[in-house]
N, C-alpha and C positions, 0 to 999 in steps of 0.2 A: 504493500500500500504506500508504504514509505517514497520508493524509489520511483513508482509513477508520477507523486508530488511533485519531486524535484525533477522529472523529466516534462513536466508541463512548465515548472518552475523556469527551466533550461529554454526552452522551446520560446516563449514568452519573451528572455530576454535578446534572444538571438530575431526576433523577429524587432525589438526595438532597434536592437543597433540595424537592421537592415533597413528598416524606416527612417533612420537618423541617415544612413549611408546615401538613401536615393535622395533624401532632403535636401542633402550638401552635395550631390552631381546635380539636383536640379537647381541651386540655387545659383552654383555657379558659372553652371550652361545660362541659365538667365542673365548675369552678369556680364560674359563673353557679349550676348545679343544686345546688353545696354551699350558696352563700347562701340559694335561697329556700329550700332544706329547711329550715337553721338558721332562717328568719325565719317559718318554719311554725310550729316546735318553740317557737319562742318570741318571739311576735309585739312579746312587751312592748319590746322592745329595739331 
């Protein structure tokens, strides 16, 4: 009974860090797409 806890326990947190993981590729795919907009809008810089 024990080790099923901790294997949902397990399961639970490995599914945050992958929630956290896609969070921070998409945050900083976002990021990428805010510079070239900016360097669209204004190449001079």
């Amino acid at each position: 009974m024990r080790s099923a806890i901790d294997k949902l326990q397990s399961i639970k947190e490995q599914s945050v860090k992958v929630q956290a993981i896609s969070f921070e590729s998409e945050k900083s795919h976002f990021e990428k797409v805010q510079l070239s907009n900016d360097f669209l809008c204004n190449p001079s810089t």
